[in-house]
N, C-alpha and C positions, 0 to 999 in steps of 0.2 A: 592727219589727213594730208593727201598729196595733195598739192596742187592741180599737177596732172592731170591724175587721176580725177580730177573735181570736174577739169577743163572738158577732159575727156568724156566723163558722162555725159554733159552737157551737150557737146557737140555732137555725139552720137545718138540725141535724144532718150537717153537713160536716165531721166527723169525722176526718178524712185529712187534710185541707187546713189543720183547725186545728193538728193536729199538726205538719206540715211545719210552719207559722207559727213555733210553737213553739220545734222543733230549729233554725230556722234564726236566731230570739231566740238559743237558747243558744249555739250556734257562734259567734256576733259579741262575744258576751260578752269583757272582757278574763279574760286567765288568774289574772290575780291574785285578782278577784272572783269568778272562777267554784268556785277552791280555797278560797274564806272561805264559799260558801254550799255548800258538797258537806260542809266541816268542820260544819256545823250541821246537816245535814240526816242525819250517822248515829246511833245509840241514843244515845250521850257526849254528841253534839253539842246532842241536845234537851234531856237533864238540864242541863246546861250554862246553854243559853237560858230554859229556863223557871224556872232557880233566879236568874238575871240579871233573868228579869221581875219576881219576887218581888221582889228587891232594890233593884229603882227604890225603893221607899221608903224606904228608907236614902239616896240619894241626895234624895229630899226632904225628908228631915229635918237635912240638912248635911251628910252626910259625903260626902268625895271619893269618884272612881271607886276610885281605888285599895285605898282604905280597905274601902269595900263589896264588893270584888273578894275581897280577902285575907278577909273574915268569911264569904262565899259561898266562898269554894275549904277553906274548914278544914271546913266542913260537907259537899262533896260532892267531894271527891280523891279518897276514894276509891270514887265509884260513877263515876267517870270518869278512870280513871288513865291515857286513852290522852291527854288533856288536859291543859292548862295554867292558870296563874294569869292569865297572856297572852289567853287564851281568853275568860276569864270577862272579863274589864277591855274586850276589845271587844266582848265583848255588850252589856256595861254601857254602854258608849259606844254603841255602834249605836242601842239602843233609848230611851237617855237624849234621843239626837239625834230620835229619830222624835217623840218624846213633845214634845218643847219645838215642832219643828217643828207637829204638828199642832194645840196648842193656842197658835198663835202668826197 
């Protein structure tokens, strides 16, 4: 899928067309990534993420992922018990990664 082209329907009120775009983005998707962004995208899934954005700063202040992972999951296991420790350590990765990339 273009971007563009995405932008493009959009703007132009094509409506249908941006959506096909869309669905046919996510059907190409590999399965693996497609089950790590469906896992963040339910209620657990954004406590999770947004306690992991919180925690970059721990991660700039020295401490490993892991480290930061385990002091975020003692604080919120249980407003997300359908989750893991696992969870938390690749949001922390994911977003650790976005961060270095975009100021890089």
């Amino acid at each position: 899928m273009s971007v563009e082209n995405f932008i493009g329907d959009i703007l132009s009120g094509n409506f249908s067309n941006a959506l096909k775009r869309l669905e046919d983005w996510w059907s190409g998707m590999q399965p693996e990534l497609k089950a790590f962004v469906q896992k963040f995208a339910t209620d657990e899934g954004q406590i999770v993420w947004n306690a992991a954005k919180a925690g970059l700063s721990d991660l700039a202040s020295g401490k490993t992922i892991p480290q930061a992972a385990a002091d975020i999951w003692a604080t919120i296991s249980t407003q997300a018990p359908s989750m893991a420790l696992t969870d938390v350590e690749d949001a922390l990765g994911i977003l650790s990664r976005a961060q270095t990339t975009s100021t890089t």
